[in-house]
C-alpha positions in Angstrom: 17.2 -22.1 -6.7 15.5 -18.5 -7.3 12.1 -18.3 -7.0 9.1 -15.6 -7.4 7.5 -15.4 -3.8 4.5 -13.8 -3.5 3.9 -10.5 -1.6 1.4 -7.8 -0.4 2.1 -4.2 -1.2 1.8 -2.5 2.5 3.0 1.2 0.1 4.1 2.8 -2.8 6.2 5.7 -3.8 6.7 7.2 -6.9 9.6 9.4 -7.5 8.9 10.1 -11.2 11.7 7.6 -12.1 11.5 4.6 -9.9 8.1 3.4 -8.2 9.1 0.7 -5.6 6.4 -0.3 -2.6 7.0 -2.3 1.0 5.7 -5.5 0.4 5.0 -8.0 3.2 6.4 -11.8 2.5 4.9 -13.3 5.7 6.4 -11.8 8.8 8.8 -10.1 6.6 9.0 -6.5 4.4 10.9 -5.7 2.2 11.4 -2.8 -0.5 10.7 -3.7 -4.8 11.1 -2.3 -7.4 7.3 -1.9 -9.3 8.5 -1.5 -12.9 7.4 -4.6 -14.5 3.8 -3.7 -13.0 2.4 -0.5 -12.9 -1.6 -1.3 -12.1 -0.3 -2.7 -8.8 -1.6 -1.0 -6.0 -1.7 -0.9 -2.1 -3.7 -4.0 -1.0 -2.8 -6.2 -4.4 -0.9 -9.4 -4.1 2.9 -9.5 -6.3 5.1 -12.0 -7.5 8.6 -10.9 -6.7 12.2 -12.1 -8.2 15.4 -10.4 -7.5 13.8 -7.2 -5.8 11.6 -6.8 -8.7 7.6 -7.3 -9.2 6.9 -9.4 -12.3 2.9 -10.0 -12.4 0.3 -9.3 -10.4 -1.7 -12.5 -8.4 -4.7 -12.9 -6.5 -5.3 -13.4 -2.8 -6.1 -17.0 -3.1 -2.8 -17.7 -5.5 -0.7 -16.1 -3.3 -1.7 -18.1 -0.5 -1.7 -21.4 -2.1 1.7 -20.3 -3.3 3.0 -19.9 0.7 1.3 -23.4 1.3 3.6 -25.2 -1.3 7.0 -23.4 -1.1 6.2 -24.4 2.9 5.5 -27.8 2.2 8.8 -27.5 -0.2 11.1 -26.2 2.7 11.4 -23.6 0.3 10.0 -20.7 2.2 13.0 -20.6 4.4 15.7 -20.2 2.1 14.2 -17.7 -0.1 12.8 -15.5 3.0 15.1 -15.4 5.5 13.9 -15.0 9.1 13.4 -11.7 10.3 15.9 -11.6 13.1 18.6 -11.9 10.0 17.5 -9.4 7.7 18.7 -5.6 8.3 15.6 -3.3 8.9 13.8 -1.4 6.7 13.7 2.1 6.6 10.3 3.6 5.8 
């Protein structure tokens, strides 16, 4: 099953063509792609599917979001540890 995890943008880039950010998923970062939502900013909260930002959320959804994909199991599969996931370059 995919699923839209929510995220915090740590930073964005724009390179006049792409804007992508690091966004946090727990103890995990990861790069995305910011297309879909250009008023995100450093600090806001993002659904992400596939690499790719599709709304922006609120502090308090996002977390409530974590809670049941934990209670699900979910979290695991969808966010894998970060021993397992090559680094990120910044």
């Amino acid at each position: 099953m995919c699923l839209a995890i929510p995220g915090k943008i740590l930073t964005s880039d724009d390179s006049g063509l792409v804007r992508t950010a690091r966004v946090l998923f727990g103890g995990t970062v990861r790069q995305v792609r910011l297309d879909f939502v250009p008023e995100a900013s450093v600090g806001d909260y993002v659904l992400v599917h596939v690499g790719f930002a599709i709304s922006k959320i609120d502090e308090q959804e996002a977390q409530r979001t974590y809670q049941l994909l934990a209670a699900m199991g979910a979290l695991e599969e969808e966010i894998p540890a970060p021993e397992s996931l090559p680094e990120v370059s910044s």
